[in-house]
ZAMARGU-4260 file (C-alpha; in steps of 0.2 Angstrom, whole numbers, plus 5000, padded with zeros to 4 digits):
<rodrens>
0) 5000/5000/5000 | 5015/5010/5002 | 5018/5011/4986 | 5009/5025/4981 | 5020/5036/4992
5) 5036/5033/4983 | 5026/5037/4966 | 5020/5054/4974 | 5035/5057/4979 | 5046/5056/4962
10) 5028/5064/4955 | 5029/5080/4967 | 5048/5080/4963 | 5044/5085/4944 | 5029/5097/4953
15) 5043/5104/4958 | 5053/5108/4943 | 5039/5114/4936 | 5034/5127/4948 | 5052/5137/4946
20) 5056/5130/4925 | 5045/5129/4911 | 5047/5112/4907 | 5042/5112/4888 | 5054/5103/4882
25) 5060/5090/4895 | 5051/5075/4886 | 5068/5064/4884 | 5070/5066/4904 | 5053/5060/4906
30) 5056/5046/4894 | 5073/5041/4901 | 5065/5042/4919 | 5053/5028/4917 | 5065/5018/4904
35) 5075/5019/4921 | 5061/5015/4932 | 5054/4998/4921 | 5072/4992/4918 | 5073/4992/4940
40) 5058/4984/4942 | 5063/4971/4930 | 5080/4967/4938 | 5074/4970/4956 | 5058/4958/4950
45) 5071/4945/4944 | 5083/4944/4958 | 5066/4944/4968 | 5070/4962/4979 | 5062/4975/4982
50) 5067/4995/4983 | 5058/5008/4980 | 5070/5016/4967 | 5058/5011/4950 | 5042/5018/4959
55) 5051/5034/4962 | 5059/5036/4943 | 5040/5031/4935 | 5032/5044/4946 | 5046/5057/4940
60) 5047/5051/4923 | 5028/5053/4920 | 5028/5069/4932 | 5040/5078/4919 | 5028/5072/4904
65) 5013/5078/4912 | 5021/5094/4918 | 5029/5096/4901 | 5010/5094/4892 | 5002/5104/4906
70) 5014/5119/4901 | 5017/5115/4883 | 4998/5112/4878 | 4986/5118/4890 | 4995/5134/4894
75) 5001/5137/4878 | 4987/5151/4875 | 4991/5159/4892 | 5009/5161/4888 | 5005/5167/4868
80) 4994/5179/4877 | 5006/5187/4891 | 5010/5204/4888 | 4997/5207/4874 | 4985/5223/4877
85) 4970/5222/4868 | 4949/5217/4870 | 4946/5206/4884 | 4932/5196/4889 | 4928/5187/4907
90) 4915/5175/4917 | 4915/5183/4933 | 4916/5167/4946 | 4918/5177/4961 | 4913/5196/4970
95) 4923/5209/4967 | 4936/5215/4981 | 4944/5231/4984 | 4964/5233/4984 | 4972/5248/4988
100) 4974/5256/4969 | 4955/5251/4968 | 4947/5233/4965 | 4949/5216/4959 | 4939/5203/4953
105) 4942/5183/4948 | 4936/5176/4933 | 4938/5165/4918 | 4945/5173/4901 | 4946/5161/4884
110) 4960/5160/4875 | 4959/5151/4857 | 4947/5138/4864 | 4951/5135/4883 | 4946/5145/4897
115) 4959/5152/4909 | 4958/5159/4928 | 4961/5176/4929 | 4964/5190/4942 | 4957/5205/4936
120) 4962/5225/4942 | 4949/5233/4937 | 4949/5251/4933 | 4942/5267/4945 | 4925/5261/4951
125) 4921/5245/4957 | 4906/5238/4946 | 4894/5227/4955 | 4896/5211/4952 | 4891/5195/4954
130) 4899/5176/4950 | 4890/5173/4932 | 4890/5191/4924 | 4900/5195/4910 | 4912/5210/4910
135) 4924/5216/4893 | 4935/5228/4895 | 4951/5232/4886 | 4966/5227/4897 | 4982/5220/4894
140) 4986/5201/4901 | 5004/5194/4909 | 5006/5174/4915 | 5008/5170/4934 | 5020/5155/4929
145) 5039/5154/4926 | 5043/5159/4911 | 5033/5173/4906 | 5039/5191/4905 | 5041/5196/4923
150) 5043/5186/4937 | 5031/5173/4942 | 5018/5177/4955 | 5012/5168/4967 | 4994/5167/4961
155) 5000/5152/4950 | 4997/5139/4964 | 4981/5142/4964 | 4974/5139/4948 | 4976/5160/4943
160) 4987/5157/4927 | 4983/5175/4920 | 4983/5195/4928 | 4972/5207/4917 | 4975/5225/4920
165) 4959/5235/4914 | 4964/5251/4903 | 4947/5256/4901 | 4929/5256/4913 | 4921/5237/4910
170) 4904/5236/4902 | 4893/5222/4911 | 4881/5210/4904 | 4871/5203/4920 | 4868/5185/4924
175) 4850/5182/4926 | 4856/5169/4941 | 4869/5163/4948 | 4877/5147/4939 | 4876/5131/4951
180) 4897/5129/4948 | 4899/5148/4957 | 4888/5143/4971 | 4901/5142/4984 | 4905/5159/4981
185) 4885/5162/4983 | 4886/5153/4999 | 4903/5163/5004 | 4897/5179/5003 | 4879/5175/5012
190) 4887/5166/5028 | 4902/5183/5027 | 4885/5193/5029 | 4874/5184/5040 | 4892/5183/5053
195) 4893/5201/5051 | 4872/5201/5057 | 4873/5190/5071 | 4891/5195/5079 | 4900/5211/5088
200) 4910/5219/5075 | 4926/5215/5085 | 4922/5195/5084 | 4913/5195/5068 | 4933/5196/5059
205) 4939/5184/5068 | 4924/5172/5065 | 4925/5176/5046 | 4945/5171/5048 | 4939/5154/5058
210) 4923/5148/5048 | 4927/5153/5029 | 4947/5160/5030 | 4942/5178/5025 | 4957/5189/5036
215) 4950/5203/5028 | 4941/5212/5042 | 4952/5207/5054 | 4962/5220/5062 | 4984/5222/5061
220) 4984/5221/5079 | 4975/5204/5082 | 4984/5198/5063 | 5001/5200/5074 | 4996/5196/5089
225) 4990/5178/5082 | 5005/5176/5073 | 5017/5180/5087 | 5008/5166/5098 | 5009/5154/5083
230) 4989/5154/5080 | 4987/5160/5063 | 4984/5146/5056 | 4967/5143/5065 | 4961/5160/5053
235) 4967/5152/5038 | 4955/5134/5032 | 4964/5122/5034 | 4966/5102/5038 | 4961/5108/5057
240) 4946/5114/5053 | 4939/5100/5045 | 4942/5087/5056 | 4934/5099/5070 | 4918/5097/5056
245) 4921/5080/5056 | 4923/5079/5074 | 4906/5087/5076 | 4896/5076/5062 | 4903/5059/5071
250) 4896/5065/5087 | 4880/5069/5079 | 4879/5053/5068 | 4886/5042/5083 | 4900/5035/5070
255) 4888/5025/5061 | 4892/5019/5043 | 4878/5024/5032 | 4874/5042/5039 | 4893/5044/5040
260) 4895/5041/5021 | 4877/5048/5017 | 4882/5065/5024 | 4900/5066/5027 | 4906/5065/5008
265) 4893/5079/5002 | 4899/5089/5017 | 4917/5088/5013 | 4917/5093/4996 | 4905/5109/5001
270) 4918/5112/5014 | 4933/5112/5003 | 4921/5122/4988 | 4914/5135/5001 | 4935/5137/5006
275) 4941/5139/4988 | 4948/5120/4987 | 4966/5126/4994 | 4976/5113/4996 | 4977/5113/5014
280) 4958/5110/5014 | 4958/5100/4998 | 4970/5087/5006 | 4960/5085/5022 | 4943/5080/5011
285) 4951/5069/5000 | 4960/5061/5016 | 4943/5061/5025 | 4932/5055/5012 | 4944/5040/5008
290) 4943/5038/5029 | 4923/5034/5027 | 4924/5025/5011 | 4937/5014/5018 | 4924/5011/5035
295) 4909/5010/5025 | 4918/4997/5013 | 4926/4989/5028 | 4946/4990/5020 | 4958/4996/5030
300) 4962/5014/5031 | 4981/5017/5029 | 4986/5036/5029 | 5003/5039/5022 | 4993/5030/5005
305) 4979/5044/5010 | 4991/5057/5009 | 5001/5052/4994 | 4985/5049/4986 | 4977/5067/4992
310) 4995/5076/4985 | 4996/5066/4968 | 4976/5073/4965 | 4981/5090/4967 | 4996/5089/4960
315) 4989/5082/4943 | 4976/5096/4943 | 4989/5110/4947 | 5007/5102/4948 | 5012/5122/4950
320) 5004/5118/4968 | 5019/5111/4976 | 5027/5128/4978 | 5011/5135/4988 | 5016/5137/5006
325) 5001/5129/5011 | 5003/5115/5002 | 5021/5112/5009 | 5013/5116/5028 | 4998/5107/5026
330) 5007/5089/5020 | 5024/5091/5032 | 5011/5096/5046 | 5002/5077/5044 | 5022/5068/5037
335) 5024/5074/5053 | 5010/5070/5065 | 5011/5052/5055 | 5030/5049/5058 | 5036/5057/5075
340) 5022/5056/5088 | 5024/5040/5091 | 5042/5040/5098 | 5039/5056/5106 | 5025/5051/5118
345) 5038/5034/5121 | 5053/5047/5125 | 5041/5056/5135 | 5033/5042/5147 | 5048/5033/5148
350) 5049/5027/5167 | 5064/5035/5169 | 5056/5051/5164 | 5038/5053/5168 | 5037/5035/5176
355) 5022/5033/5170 | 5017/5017/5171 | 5004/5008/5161 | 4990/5009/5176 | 4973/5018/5174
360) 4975/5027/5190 | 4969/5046/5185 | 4988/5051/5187 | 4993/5040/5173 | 4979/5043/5161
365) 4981/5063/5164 | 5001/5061/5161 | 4996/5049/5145 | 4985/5062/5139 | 4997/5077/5141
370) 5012/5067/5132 | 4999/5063/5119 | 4994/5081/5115 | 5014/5087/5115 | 5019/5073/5103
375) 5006/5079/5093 | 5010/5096/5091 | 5028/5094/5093 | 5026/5079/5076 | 5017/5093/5066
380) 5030/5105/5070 | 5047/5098/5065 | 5044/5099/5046 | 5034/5113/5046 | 5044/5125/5060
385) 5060/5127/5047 | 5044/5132/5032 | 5037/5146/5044 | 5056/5150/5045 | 5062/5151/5027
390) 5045/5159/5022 | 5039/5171/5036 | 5059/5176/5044 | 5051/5171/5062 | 5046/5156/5071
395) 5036/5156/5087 | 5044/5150/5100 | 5028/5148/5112 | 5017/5139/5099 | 5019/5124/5104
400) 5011/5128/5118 | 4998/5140/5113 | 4991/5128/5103 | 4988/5114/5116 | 4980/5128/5128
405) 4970/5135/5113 | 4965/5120/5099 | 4951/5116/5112 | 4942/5131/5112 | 4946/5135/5094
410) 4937/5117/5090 | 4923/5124/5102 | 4921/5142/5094 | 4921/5136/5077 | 4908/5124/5080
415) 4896/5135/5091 | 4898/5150/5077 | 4894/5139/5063 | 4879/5132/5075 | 4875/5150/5076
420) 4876/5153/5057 | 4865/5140/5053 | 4850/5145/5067 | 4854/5164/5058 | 4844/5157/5043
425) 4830/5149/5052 | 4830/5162/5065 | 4841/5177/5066 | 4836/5180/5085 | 4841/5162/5091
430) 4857/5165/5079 | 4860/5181/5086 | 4858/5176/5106 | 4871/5160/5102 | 4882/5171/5094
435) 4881/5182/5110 | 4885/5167/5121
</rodrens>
């Protein structure tokens, strides 16, 4: 079952090449990759050993092909395009938000056939706009990825392949409705709002950073002061958040099979839609709705295959994701918890240290319970302590203990405020008075 892993890994290796070089014309690497690869598996197969060397070349090999197609064929218009000025035309698949030279919307521009994410800066006033309308403006387009005319951005990782810089004022044809494909950003926006109805302005921020990662209303003060306690990750959807859903749904459900499977995969997928499918969020569904298949199938659930199998998804529908820092925070953060915790809690109950034998006296289960949670976090921070370093120039220094003080209450407000979102709907004074609370 491991094998998946080393495939994933020699997979997210080319990912990576292709992130910082435009690999269009790498296809005799690729080729001489898997020749490599077969020609192990067949020696290795007939001295009857095994190594995981020929997973690893197949899963570079066929990386660089499909990282060389990917930017040779399907972003060929994008890169034809960059730089060019001239009449653009867009699907708007998101609302419009303002920057600080004016505003900027998200939306898919066609190129000679194929339709391309696009950031759009949009030109004095911000129209009003909605996910489905159609703007055209005249603007002038440049490529995220490497290899265009200026540097690469970081917008490449998630999906935003083109910026467009409107020269002129755009002209909107409106949508009659929203589209059932923008929905999420429908539902984004109508939860943003009914948080701003039911909460204080001061928590209403933060709860938009906790239930749908929006940090714009939040406030440089409590920015800072999350990120110098190491909590900053609680504002930004992640893996954490969706096993505190998921944590709330198998209390609700009692762990039961069919309800589990019945509401937990539609749930997911909303989740991670309603978050913009990042990859934090996007690895945490896949890896939770392989969880329930495997129960409701009854096969066994292994996770480091989940996790390989979560990264190669993501990384076949962007291989550009790899160089997102939450991609890289979000899978060392779980390499981590699945490697080290283990040995940790061992090093730490050692008799010699804790002496905490292997009774059920309360002493024993409270000490057990305490080197659980510091494995834990401790586990999730070796691989991604040296990323907040290189990335953000600070590290924390206190968050390992922050976090076992605060996950609780975290996994307590995020599920009493979306409660509170929920009764808002049905009933905005019930919402209201458990928003209060």
């Amino acid at each position: 079952m491991r094998k998946l892993m080393w495939f994933t890994l020699g997979f997210g290796m080319a990912g990576a090449l292709c992130a910082f070089f435009r690999p269009g014309l790498w296809c005799l690497a690729g080729i001489g990759a898997i020749a490599v690869g077969l020609l192990a598996l067949f020696l290795l197969r007939k001295m009857e050993k095994k190594h995981p060397t020929p997973l690893l070349c197949l899963g570079l090999g066929l990386g660089i092909l499909w990282c060389g197609f990917y930017t040779g064929i399907l972003l060929k218009p994008a890169y034809d395009g960059d730089g060019t000025v001239g009449e653009l035309r867009a699907e708007v698949c998101d609302y419009p938000k303002e920057t600080k030279y004016g505003g900027s919307v998200e939306g898919y521009v066609p190129l000679e056939g194929r339709r391309y994410r696009t950031l759009i800066y949009l030109k004095d006033a911000i129209p009003d706009l909605k996910p489905g309308d159609e703007i055209t403006f005249r603007g002038e387009l440049r490529i995220t990825a490497e290899g265009g005319n200026r540097e690469p951005t970081y917008h490449r990782t998630q999906g935003i392949f083109l910026l467009a810089y409107a020269k002129t004022e755009a002209q909107v044809r409106r949508a009659e409705k929203v589209p059932l494909k923008y929905r999420p950003a429908l539902w984004r926006c109508g939860i943003g709002e009914k948080i701003g109805e039911l909460f204080p302005a001061d928590a209403a921020g933060f709860l938009k950073g906790l239930l749908l990662g929006d940090k714009s209303d939040l406030d440089y003060g409590t920015k800072n002061d999350l990120s110098l306690a190491g909590l900053s990750h609680i504002v930004a959807v992640s893996g954490l958040h969706v096993s505190i859903l998921f944590g709330a749904l198998y209390l609700v459900t009692a762990k039961r099979r069919g309800p589990g499977l019945l509401i937990g995969i539609p749930l997911a997928l909303a989740f991670a839609a309603l978050a913009g499918f990042t990859p934090s969020v996007t690895r945490a569904a896949i890896m939770q709705i392989l969880l329930l298949l495997a129960a409701g199938l009854g096969r066994e659930y292994d996770p480091p295959t989940a996790l390989s199998f979560a990264a190669l998804v993501i990384l076949i529908i962007n291989p550009m994701a790899i160089s997102a820092v939450s991609f890289q925070l979000s899978f060392g953060a779980v390499a981590g918890i699945f490697l080290l915790p283990g040995k940790i809690q061992r090093f730490l109950l050692a008799e010699n240290r804790l002496n905490a034998a292997k009774g059920r006296s309360l002493r024993n289960r409270i000490l057990r319970l305490l080197a659980g949670s510091v494995s834990v976090t401790l586990g999730a921070s070796v691989f991604t302590t040296p990323l907040v370093a290189y990335y953000f120039g600070v590290v924390s220094l206190m968050a390992p203990l922050t976090n076992l003080l605060c996950l609780w209450a975290v996994s307590l407000t995020f599920q009493i405020g979306a409660l509170a979102c929920v009764l808002g709907f049905l009933w905005v004074s019930l919402g209201k008075i458990l928003g209060w609370i």
